[in-house]
Legacy VTK file of the C-alpha trace (Angstrom):
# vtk DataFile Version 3.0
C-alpha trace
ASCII
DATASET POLYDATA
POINTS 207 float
22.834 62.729 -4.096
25.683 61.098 -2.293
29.029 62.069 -2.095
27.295 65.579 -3.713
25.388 66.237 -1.287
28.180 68.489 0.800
28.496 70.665 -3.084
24.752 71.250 -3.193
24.556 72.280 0.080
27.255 74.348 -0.105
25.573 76.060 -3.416
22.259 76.675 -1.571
23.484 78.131 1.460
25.662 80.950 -1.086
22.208 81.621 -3.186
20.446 81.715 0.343
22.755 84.356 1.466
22.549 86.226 -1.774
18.750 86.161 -1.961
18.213 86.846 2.227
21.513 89.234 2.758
22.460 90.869 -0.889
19.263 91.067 -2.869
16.854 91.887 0.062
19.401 94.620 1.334
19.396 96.435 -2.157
15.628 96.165 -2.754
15.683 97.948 0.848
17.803 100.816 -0.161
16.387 101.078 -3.261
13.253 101.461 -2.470
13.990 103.707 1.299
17.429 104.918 0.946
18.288 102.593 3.474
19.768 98.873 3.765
17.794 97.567 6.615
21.075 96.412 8.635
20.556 97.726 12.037
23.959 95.469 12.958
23.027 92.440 15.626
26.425 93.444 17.852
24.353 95.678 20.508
26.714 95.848 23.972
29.446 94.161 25.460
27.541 91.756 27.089
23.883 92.294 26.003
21.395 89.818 24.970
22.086 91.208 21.331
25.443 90.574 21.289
25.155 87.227 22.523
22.457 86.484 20.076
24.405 88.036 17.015
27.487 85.938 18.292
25.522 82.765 17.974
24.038 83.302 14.499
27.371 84.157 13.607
28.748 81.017 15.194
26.251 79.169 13.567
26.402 80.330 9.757
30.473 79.946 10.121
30.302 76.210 11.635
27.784 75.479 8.587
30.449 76.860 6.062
33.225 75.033 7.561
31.886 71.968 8.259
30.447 72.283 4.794
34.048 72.910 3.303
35.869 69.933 5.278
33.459 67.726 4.361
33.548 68.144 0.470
37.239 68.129 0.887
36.726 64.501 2.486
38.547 65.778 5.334
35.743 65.381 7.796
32.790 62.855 7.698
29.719 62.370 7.722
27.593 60.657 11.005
26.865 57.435 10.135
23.117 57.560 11.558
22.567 60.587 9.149
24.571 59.574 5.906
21.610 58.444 3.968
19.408 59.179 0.603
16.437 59.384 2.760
18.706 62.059 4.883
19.927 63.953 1.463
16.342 64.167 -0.059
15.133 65.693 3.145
17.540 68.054 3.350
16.880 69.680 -0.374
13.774 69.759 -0.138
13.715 71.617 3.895
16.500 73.876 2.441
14.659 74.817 -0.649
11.624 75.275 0.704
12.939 77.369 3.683
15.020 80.051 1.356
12.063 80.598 -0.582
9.960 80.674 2.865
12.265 83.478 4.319
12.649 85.485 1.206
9.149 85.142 0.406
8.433 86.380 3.979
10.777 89.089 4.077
9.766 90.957 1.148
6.049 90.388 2.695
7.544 92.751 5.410
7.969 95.629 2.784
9.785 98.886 3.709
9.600 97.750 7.653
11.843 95.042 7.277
14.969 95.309 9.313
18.087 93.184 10.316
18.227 94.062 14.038
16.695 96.146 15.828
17.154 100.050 16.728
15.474 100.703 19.536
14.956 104.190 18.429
13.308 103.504 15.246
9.431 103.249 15.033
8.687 100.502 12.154
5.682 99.449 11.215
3.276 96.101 13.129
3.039 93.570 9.910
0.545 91.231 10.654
-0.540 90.345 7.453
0.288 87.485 4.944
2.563 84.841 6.258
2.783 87.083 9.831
-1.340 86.192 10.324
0.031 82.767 10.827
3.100 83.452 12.938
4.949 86.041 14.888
8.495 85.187 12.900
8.148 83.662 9.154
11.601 84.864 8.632
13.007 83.003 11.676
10.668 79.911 10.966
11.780 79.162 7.765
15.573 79.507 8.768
15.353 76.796 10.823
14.357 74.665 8.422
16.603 75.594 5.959
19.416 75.596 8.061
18.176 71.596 9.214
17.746 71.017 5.401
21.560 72.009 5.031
22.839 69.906 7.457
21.044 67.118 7.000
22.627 67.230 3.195
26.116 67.062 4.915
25.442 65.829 8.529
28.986 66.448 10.136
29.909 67.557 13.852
30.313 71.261 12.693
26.986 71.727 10.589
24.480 69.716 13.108
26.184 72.353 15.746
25.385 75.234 13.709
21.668 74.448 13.060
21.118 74.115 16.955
23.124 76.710 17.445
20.867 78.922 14.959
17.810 77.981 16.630
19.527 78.892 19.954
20.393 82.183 18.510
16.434 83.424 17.043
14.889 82.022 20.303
17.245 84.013 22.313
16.933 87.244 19.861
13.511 86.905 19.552
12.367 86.416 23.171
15.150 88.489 24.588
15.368 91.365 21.915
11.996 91.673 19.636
9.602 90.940 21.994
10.486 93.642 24.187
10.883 95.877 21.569
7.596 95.093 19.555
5.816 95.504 22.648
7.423 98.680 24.253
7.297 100.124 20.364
3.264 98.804 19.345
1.800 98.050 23.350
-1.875 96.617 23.155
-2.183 96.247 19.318
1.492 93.799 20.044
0.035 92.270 22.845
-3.010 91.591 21.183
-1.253 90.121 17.876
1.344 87.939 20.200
-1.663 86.275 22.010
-3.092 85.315 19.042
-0.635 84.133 16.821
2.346 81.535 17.761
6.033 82.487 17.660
7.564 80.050 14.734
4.628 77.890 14.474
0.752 78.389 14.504
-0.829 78.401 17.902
2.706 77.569 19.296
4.338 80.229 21.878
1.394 83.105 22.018
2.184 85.584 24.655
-0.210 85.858 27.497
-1.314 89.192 28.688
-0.746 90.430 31.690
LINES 1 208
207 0 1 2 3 4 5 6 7 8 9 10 11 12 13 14 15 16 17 18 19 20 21 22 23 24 25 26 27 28 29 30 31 32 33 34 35 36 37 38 39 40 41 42 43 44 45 46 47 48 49 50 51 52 53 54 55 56 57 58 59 60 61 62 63 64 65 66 67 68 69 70 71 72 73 74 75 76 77 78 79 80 81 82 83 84 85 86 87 88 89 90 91 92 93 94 95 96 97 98 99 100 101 102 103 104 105 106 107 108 109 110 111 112 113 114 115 116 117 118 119 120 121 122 123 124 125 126 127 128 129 130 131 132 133 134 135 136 137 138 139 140 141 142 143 144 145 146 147 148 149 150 151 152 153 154 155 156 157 158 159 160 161 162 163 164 165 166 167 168 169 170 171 172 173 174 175 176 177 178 179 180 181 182 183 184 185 186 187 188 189 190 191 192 193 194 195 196 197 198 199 200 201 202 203 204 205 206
């Protein structure tokens, strides 16, 4: 792929946020009158607004790093400039956008970005969620790697870790609480079972 690899990556992370963001969020008011987008601000302060702040962080350094390096304006690391490294990359970031769309629509009418802690939504534990807690969040990580590893600057290796720093911190801090206080037992239950981003990994014990 070589000195392409900062275009392609550039081109998947648009059709990832076309599929994940723009498609998804019309299906969902299409089909319930409403988008989904529950906003991932929350309080000055809050868990939720730190969490929204790094996934925003993260997504932007991607973009720019993305941007400077196709322009030639910032390089690659050396240890990470590689065919091996490109390869990788597509094939992580392809597989993960069609692992998160795939997984949201396998949410149906109770997917959501953020959470109102009002709103009553339905336990999926079916399909991809019989395996783990988060298929959405598990396949962004990947995807996100995948895209870095396709331009591996400063900026875009600091945006995947800073993605992964973002779910973990949403999930555990956000979610959790809220699938639990929302669902009780039949959450507890589900989140002993099953692992967080990866089967078996991160069950919940029960008190």
């Amino acid at each position: 792929m070589g000195m392409t690899s900062p275009a392609v990556a550039l081109f998947l992370l648009s059709i990832y946020g076309l599929l994940a963001f723009g498609v998804r969020m019309a299906v969902q008011l299409r089909r319930t009158g409403s988008a989904g987008f529950n906003g991932l601000g929350g309080a000055s302060g809050s868990a939720e607004r730190a969490g929204g702040l790094l996934l925003a962080t993260a997504a932007l350094l991607c973009v720019i790093g993305l941007a400077l390096q196709l322009s030639r304006t910032l390089d690659p690391l050396p240890a990470l400039d590689g065919e091996i490294a490109s390869v990788t990359g597509f094939v992580l970031a392809l597989l993960g956008i069609a692992a998160t769309v795939a997984a949201q629509f396998a949410m149906g009418d109770a997917w959501r970005i953020g959470v109102d802690p009002e709103e009553q939504t339905e336990l999926v534990t079916d399909g991809p969620f019989a395996l783990v807690r988060n298929p959405i969040y598990g396949a962004m990580i990947p995807a996100f790697i995948g895209i870095a590893l396709l331009a591996p600057n400063i900026l875009t290796i600091s945006g995947a870790i800073l993605l992964v720093a973002a779910l973990e911190l949403h999930t555990r801090l956000i979610e959790e609480p809220y699938l639990n206080r929302i669902h009780g037992q039949r959450y507890a239950d589900y989140a002993s079972r099953v692992g967080r981003f990866l089967p078996a990994i991160g069950r919940l014990r029960q008190n």
